[in-house]
DRENTORKOL-3810 file (N, C-alpha, C; in nm, 4 decimals):
REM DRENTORKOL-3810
@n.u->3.2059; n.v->0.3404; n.w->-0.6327; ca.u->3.2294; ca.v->0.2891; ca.w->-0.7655; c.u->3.1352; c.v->0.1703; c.w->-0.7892
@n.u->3.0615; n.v->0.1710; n.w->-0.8910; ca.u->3.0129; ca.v->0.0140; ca.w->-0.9402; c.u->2.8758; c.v->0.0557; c.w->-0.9310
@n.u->2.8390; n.v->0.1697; n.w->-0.9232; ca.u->2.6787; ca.v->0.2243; ca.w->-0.9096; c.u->2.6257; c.v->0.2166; c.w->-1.0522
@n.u->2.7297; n.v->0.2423; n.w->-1.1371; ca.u->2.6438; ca.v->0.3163; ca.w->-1.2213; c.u->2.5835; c.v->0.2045; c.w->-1.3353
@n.u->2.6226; n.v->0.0712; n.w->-1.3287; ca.u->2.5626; ca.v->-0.0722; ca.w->-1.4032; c.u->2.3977; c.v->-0.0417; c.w->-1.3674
@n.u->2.3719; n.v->-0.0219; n.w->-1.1905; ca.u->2.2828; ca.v->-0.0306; ca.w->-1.1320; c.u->2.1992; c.v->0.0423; c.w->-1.1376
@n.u->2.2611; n.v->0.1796; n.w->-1.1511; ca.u->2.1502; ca.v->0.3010; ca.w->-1.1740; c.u->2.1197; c.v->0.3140; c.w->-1.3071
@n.u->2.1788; n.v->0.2405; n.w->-1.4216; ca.u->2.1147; ca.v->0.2580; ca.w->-1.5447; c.u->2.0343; c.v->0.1611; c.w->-1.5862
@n.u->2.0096; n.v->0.0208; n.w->-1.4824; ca.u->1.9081; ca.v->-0.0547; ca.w->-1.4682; c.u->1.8139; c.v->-0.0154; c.w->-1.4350
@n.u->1.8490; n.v->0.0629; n.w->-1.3314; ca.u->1.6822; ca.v->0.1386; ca.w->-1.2544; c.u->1.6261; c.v->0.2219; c.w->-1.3837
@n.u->1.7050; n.v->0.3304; n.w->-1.4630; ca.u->1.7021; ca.v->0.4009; ca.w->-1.4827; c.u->1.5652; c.v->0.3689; c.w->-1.6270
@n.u->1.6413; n.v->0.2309; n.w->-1.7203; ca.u->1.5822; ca.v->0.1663; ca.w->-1.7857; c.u->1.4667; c.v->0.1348; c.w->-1.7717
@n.u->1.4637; n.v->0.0340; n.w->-1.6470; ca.u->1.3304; ca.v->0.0149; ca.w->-1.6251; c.u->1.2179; c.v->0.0871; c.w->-1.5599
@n.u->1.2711; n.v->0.2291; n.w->-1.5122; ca.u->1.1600; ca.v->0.3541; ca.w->-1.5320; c.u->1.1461; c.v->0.4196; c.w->-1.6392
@n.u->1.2103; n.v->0.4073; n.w->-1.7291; ca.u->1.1631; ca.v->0.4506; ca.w->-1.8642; c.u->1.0696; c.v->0.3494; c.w->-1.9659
@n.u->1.0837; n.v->0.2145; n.w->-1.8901; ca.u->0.9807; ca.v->0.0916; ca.w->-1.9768; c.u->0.9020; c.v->0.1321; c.w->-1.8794
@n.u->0.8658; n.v->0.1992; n.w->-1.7581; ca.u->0.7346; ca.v->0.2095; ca.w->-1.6905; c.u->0.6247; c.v->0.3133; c.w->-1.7338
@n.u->0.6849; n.v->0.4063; n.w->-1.7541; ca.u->0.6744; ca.v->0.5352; ca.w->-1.8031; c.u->0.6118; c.v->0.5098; c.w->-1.9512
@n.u->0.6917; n.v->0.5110; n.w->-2.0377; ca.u->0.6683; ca.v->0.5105; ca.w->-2.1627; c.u->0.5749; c.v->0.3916; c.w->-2.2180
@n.u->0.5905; n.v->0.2257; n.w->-2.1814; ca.u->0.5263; ca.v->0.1660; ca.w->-2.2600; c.u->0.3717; c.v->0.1597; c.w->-2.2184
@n.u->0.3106; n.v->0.1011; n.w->-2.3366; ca.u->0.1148; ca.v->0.1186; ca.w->-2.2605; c.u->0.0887; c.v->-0.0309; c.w->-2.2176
@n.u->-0.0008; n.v->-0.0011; n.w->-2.0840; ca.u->-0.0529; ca.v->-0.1219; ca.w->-2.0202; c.u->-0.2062; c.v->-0.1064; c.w->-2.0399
@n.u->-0.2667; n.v->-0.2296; n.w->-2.0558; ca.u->-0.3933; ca.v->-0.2443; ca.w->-2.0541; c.u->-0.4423; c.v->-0.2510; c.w->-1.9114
@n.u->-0.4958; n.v->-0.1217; n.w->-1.8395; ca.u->-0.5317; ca.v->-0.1521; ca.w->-1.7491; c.u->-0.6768; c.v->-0.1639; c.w->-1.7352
@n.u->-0.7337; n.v->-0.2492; n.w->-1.6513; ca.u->-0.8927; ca.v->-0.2956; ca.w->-1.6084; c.u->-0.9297; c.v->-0.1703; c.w->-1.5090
@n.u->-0.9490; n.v->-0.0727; n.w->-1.5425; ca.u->-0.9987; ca.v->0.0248; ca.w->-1.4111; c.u->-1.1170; c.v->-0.0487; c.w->-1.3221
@n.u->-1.2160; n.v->-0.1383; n.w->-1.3965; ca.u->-1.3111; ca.v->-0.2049; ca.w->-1.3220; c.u->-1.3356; c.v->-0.2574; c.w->-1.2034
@n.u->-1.1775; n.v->-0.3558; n.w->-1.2318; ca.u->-1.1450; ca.v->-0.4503; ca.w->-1.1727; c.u->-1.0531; c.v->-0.3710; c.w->-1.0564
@n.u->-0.9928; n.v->-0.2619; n.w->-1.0976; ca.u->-0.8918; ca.v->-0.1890; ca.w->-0.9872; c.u->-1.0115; c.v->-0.0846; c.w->-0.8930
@n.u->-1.1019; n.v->-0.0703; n.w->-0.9360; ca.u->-1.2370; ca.v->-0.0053; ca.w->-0.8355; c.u->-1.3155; c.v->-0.0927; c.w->-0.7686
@n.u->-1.3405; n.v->-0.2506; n.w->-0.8000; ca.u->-1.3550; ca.v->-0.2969; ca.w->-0.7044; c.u->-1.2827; c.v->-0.3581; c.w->-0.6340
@n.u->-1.1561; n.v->-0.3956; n.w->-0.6452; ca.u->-1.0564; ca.v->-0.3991; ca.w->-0.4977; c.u->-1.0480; c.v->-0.3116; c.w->-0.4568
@n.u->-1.0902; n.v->-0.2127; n.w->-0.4773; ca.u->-0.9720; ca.v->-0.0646; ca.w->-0.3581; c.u->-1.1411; c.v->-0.0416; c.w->-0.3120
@n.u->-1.2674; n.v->-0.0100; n.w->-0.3932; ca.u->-1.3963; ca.v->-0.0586; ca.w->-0.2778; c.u->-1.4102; c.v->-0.1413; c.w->-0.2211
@n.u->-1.3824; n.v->-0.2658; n.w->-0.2068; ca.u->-1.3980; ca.v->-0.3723; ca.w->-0.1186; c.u->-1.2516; c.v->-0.3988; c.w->-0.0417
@n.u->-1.1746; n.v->-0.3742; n.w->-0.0551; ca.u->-1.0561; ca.v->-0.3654; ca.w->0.0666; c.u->-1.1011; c.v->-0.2640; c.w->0.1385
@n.u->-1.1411; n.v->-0.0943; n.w->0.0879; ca.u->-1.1346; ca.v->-0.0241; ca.w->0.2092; c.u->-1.2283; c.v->-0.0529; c.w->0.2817
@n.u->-1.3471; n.v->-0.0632; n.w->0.2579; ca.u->-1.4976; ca.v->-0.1175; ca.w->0.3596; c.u->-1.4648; c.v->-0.2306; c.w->0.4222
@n.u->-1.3751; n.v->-0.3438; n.w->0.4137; ca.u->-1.3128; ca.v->-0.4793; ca.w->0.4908; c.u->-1.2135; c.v->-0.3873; c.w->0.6190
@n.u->-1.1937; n.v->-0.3062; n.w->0.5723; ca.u->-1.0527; ca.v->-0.2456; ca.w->0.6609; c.u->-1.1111; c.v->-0.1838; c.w->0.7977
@n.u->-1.1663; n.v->-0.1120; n.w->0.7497; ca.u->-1.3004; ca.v->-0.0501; ca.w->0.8646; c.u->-1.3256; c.v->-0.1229; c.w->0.9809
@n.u->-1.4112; n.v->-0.2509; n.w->0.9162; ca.u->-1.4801; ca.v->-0.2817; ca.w->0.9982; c.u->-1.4063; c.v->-0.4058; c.w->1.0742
@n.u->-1.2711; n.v->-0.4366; n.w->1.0323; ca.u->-1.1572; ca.v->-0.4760; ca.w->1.1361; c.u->-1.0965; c.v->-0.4337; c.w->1.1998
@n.u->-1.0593; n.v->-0.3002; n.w->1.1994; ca.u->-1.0508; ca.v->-0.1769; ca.w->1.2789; c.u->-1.1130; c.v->-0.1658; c.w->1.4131
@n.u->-1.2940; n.v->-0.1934; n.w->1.4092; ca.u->-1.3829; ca.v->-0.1870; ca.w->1.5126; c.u->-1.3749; c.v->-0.2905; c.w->1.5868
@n.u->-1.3180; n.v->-0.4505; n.w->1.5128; ca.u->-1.3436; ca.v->-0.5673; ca.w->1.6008; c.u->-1.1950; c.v->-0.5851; c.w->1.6500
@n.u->-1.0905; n.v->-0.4873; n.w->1.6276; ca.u->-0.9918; ca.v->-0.5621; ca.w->1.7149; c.u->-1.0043; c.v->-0.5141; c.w->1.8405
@n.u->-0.9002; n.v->-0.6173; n.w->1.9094; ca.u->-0.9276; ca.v->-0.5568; ca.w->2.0413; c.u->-0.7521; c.v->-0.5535; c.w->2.0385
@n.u->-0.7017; n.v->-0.4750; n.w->2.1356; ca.u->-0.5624; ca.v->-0.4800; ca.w->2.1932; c.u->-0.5384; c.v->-0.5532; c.w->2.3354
@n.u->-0.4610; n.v->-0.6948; n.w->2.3573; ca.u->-0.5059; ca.v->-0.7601; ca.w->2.4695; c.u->-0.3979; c.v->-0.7340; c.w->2.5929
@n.u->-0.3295; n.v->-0.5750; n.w->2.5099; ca.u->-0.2021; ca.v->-0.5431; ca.w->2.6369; c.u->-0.3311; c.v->-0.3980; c.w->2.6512
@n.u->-0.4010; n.v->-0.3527; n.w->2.6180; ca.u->-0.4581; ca.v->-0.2491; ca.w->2.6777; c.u->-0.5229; c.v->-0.2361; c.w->2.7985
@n.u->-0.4954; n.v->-0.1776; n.w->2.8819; ca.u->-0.5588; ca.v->-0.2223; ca.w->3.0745; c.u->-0.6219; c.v->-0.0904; c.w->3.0599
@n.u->-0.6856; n.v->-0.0439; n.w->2.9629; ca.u->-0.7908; ca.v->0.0674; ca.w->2.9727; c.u->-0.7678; c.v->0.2713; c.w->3.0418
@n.u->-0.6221; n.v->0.2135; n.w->3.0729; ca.u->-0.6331; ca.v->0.3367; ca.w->3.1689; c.u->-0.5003; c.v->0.4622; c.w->3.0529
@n.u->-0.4925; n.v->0.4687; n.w->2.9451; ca.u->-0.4400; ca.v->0.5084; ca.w->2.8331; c.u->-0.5043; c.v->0.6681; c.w->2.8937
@n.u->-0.5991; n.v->0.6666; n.w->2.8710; ca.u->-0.6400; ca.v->0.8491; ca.w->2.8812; c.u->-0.6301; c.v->0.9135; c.w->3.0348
@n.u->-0.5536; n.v->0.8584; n.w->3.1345; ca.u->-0.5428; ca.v->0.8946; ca.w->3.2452; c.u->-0.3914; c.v->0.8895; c.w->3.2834
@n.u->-0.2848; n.v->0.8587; n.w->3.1578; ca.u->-0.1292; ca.v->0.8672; ca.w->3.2187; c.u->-0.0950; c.v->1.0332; c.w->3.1875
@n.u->-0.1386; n.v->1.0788; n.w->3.1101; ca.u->-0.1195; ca.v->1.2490; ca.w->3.0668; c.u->-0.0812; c.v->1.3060; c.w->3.1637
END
């Protein structure tokens, strides 16, 4: 009992998501998602793991 205050909040504010118009900057949303993924990469290559003792491909 007491859901349903809650689910017609949700419910509301997916219908203001949905329906109303946003000005979006596609510009500005193509260069964060190009320059986060190329940052992501190449932190990927420099971490190191300092519990790894190297021997991972030999417990199989």
């Amino acid at each position: 009992m007491g859901r349903g205050r809650a689910k017609a909040k949700q419910t509301k504010v997916a219908r203001e998501l949905k329906y109303s118009s946003h000005d979006t900057d596609f510009d500005a949303l193509q260069r964060e998602l190009s320059s986060s993924s190329s940052d992501n990469h190449e932190d990927d290559k420099r971490y190191e793991d300092p519990y790894d003792d190297g021997y991972d491909e030999y417990r199989r």
